[in-house]
N, C-alpha and C positions, 0 to 999 in steps of 0.2 A: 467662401472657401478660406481655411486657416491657411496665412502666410510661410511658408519654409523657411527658418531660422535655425538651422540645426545647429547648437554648439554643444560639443564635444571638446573633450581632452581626455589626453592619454599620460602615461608615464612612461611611454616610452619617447625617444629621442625624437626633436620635429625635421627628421633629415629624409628627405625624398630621393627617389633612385628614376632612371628611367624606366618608362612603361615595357612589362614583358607582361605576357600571354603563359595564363595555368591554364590546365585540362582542367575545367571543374561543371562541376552540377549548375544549374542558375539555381542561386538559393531561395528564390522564391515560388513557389505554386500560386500560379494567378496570373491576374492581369494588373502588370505595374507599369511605371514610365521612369525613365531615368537618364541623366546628359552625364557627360563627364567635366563634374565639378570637383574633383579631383586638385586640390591645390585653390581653390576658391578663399577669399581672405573672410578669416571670419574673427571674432572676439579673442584678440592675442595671439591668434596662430591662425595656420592655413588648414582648408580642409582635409584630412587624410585620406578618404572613401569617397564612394559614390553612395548618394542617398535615392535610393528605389522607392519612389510614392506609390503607394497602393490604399487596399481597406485595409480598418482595423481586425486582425483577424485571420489574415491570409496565413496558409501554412509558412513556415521559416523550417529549410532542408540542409542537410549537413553538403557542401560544396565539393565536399572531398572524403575518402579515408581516411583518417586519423583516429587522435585522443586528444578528446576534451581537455584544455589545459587551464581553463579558468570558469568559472559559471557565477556572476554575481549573485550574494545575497546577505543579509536581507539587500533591498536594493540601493547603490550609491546615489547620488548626485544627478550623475550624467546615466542614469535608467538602468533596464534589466540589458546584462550583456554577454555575451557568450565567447570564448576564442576555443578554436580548434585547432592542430597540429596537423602537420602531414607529411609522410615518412620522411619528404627534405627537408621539414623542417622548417616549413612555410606555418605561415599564421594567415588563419582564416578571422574576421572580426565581425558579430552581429554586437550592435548596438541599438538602444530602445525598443527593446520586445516589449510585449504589451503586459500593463499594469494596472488595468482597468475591468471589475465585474464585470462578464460578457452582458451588452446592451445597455451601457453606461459608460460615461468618462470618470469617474469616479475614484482613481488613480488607487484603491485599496483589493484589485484582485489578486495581492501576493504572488508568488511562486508557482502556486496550481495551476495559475491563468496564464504564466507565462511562459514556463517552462513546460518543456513535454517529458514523459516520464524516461529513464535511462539519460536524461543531460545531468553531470555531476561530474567534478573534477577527477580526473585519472581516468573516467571509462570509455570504451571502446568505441567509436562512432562508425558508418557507415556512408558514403555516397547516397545520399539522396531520403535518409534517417530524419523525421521529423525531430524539430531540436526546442521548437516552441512558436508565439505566433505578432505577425505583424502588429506594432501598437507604437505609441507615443509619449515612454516612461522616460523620465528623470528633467532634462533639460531641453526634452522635446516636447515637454506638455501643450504646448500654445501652438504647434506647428501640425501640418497635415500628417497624418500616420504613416510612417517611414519605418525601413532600413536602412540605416547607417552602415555598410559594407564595406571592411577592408581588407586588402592583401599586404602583408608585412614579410619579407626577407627574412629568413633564418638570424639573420645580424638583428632584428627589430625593424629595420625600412622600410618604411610605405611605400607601397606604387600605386598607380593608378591601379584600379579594379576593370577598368573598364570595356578594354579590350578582351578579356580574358570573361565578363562578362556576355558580351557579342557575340563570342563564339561558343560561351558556356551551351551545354544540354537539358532540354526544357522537360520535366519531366511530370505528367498530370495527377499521380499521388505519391505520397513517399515511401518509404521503403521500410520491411521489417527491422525493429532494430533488434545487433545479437543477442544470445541467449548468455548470459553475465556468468562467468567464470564461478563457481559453488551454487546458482541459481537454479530450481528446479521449477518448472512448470508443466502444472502436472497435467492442465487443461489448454497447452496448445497457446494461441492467441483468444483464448476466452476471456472476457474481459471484466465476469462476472465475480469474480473474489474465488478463493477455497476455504474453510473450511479446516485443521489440523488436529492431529490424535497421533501420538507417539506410546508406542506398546509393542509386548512380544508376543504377535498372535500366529507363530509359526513352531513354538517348540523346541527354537535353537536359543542360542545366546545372545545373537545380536537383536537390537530394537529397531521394528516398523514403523513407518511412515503411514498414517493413511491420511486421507486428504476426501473431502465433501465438494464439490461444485457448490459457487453463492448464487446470490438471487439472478437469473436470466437463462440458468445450466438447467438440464437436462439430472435428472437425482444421480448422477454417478458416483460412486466409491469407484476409487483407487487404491493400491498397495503397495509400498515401494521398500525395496531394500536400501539400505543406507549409502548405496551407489548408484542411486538413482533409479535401478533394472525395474521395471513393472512386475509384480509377482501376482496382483488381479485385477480385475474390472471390473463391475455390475451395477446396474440400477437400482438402487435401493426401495423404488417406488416406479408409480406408471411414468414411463418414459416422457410422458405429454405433462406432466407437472417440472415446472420451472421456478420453484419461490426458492431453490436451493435446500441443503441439507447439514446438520451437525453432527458431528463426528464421534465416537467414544472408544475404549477399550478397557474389553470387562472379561480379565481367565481367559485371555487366549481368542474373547469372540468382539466382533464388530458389532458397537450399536449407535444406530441413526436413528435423527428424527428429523420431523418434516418442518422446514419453514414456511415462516409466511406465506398465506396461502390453503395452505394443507390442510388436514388432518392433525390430532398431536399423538400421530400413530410413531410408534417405539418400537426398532425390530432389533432382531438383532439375530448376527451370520455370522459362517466360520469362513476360515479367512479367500477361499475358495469361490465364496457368495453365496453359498449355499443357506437358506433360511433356517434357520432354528426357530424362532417363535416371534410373539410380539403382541404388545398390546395398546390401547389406548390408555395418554397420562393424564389426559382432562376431557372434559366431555367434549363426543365425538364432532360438536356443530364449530369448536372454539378452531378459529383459523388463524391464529397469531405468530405462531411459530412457534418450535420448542428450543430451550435447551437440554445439552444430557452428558452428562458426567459418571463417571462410576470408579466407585472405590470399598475396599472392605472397612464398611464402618464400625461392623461390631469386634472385628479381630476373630470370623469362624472360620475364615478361607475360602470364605466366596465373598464375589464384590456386590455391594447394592447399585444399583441404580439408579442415579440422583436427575430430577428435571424440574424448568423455571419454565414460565412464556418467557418466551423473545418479546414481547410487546402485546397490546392491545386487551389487558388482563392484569389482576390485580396479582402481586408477587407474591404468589403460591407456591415454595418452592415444597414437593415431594418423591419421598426415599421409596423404593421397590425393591423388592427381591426380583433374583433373574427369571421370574416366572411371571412377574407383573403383578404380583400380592402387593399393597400398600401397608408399609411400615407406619410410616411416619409423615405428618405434614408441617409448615408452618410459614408464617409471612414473612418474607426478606427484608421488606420495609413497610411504608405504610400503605395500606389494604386502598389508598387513592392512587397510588402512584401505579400507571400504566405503562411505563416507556419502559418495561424489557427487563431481563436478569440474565447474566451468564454465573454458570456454576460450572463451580470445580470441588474436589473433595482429597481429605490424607487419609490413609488406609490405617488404619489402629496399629499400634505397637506393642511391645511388652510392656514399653515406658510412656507408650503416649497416647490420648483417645483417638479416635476417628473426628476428623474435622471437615465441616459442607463449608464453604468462603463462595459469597457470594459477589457481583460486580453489577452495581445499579447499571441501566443502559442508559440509552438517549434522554436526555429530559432531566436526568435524575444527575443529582453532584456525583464528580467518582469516588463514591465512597465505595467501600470492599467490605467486608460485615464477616465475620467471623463464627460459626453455631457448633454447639454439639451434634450430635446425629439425629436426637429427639429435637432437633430445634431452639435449644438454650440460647441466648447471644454472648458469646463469650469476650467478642474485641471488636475492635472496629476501626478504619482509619480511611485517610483519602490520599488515593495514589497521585495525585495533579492539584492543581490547585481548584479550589473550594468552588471557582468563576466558571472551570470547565462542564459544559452540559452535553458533550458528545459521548457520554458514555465510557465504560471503564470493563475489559473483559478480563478474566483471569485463569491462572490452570497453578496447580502446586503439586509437589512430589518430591520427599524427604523433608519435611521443611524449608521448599525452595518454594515461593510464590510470584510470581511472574504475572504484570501485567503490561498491561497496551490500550492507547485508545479502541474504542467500540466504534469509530467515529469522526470527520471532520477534525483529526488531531495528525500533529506531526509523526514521526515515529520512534514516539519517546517509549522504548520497552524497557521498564523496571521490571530490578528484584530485589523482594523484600523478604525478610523472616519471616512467620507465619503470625509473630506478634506487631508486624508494620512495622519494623526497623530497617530503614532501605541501606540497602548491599553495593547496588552496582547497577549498571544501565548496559545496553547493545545495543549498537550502534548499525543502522540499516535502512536500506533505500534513501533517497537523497535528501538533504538536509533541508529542502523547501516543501516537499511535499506531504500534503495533508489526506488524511484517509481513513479507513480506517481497518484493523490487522484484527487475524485470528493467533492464539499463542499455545505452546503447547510445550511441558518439561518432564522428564523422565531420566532419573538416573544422569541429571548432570547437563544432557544433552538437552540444548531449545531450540524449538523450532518459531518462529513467524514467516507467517505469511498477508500478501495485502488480502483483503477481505470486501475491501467498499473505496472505489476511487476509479477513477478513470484510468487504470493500467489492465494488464494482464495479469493473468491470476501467477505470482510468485513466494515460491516459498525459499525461505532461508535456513540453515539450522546451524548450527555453534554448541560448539564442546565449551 
């Protein structure tokens, strides 16, 4: 058994108060053991907390109500750590959350492994809110996997925790956490990604929401007014397929295609869910998943149809009319490369052509590719750098081009010109967390949403 040597420091003051008793949560879920070493002399100072031995692993719950007032990262010295606030004005303190690939000591499992989704400085926490998980980061490396626990005075003061741990409320899973002030969830606590299409399929002035279930959902389309109100519902496929769906808006109608899994069946609905047609965009046996896009590429007043595989297929990307007639075809990159395409397209102008911008997926560098309608390659660039292989999704409208990882990336959402000259970044969901987002621009307005992570499916959107 690894010896308990916990050292810690803090900046705040080394001045102890005597022991009082909070209402709070026991911050742990499991089975821990812990004394009051509370004041214990350690390397320069004394100990401020009590240290709760448990497994690596075990949930870490918010103790109390508050707001998150600090969330280490990347990580310090003394490991991943957390403080919470609470409405007196008390400090809650988790110290050395874990930093370790789950089933390794390996000390490189970042933020994802450490933190739980919704911990990020300023938001809102909950009693009993998963916060992240027991482990043995920074200056605990060498000691048994612990939480370092402390209660701090409004002044900064440490007291013992201990008592106020004795009495704490033991509680056997944690709690949902709130739904984040402009955050939309369109799919509940579903944890499988969505899916975004921003368009006007109602015949007023303001622009729709619509949103896809990812891989694990049930095929549902969604409809949202810019206030969040639901305006539809429907399956876009047999209810009993789950590889998710992607999203498009084409004149007012909805089109989906089936992931992973599926079919690369192409339909497309008015905004009601009502079917309009549909067809097959690759032959009917290919189960890779589709993408689909649509924009008026030739400048007649009707938009094409644009579709890639998601994966498991060489990058075919092909233009249709809203009847499912095949325009145009041609290769996004090289006819070896199998890991996925997201496409997006710019509707012709008086002054400018129709443009297909493609986003290599998984496997492939994030390069973004630039075509005419007939498939010319006109430009090309890489939104990340040249090392990232998680993939690169993208959506454009006016000459706005927007991207985000496909993938295992932070949530670094650029925009760029439509000739790769980067503009400006958005900023969203927490600075540690990797994943991967769906993105979607129209008139100004972006939306992201996570798409592939361990969260619930949330979408953002920004003027």
């Amino acid at each position: 058994m690894k010896l308990v040597i916990c050292l810690f420091f803090t900046l705040a003051p080394l001045t102890v108060t005597a022991a009082e008793i909070r209402d709070i949560i026991f911050p742990v879920i499991g089975s821990v053991s812990y004394t009051d070493d509370f004041g214990a002399p350690r390397s320069g100072h004394t100990h401020e907390g009590n240290d709760l031995l448990g497994s690596k692993g075990l949930p870490l719950i918010a103790a109390v109500d508050g707001t998150i007032r600090y969330v280490a990262w990347p990580e310090p010295d003394y490991g991943y750590y957390v403080s919470i606030t609470d409405k007196d004005g008390y400090r809650y303190v988790y110290i050395h959350i874990n930093n370790d690939t789950p089933g390794t000591d390996d000390g490189n499992g970042g933020g994802i492994n450490a933190y739980a989704p919704y911990v990020e400085s300023s938001y809102p926490v909950k009693a009993g809110q998963l916060i992240g998980w027991m482990g043995d980061s920074g200056n605990a490396e060498s000691t048994t996997p612990h939480l370092h626990f402390e209660i701090r005075t409004p002044d900064g003061e440490a007291f013992s925790p201990y008592n106020s741990l004795q009495t704490a409320e033991h509680i056997s899973s944690p709690v949902v956490a709130e739904q984040l002030d402009g955050e939309l969830l369109p799919y509940g606590e579903f944890t499988g990604g969505a899916q975004v299409a921003l368009g006007n399929i109602d015949g007023d002035t303001a622009i729709e929401l619509v949103t896809g279930t990812g891989s694990g959902g049930g095929p549902q389309v969604r409809v949202f007014e810019r206030t969040g109100d639901v305006i539809s519902s429907f399956f876009a496929y047999d209810e009993q397929f789950h590889g998710g769906i992607d999203v498009a808006v084409a004149d007012g109608l909805i089109v989906t295609a089936a992931g992973p899994g599926g079919g690369p069946h192409i339909r497309l609905f008015r905004a009601n869910g009502k079917p309009v047609r549909g067809w097959f965009a690759y032959d009917q046996s290919f189960r890779g998943g589709v993408s689909v896009t649509a924009a008026d590429l030739d400048g007649d007043g009707k938009s094409e149809i644009i579709t890639a595989p998601k994966g498991s297929a060489a990058p075919l990307v092909r233009v249709f009319t809203q009847r499912g007639k095949l325009l145009h075809e041609f290769y996004a990159y090289s006819q070896s490369f199998t890991g996925g395409v997201d496409v997006t397209a710019q509707a012709a102008t008086e002054t400018s052509p129709g443009r297909i911008i493609t986003g290599a997926g998984p496997d492939g560098g994030p390069q973004v590719r630039i075509f005419s309608q007939t498939g010319y390659a006109v430009n090309s660039f890489y939104a990340y750098d040249k090392s990232f292989k998680g993939g690169v999704r993208v959506s454009l409208h006016n000459g706005q081009l927007l991207t985000a990882p496909w993938s295992d990336g932070s949530a670094d959402i650029r925009l760029f010109s439509i000739k790769g000259n980067y503009r400006d970044s958005v900023d969203v969901f927490e600075r540690w967390w990797k994943g991967g987002y769906d993105v979607s621009t129209y008139n100004g307005i972006v939306t992201v949403s996570s798409a592939q992570g361990k969260r619930r499916a949330s979408v953002w959107r920004f003027n």
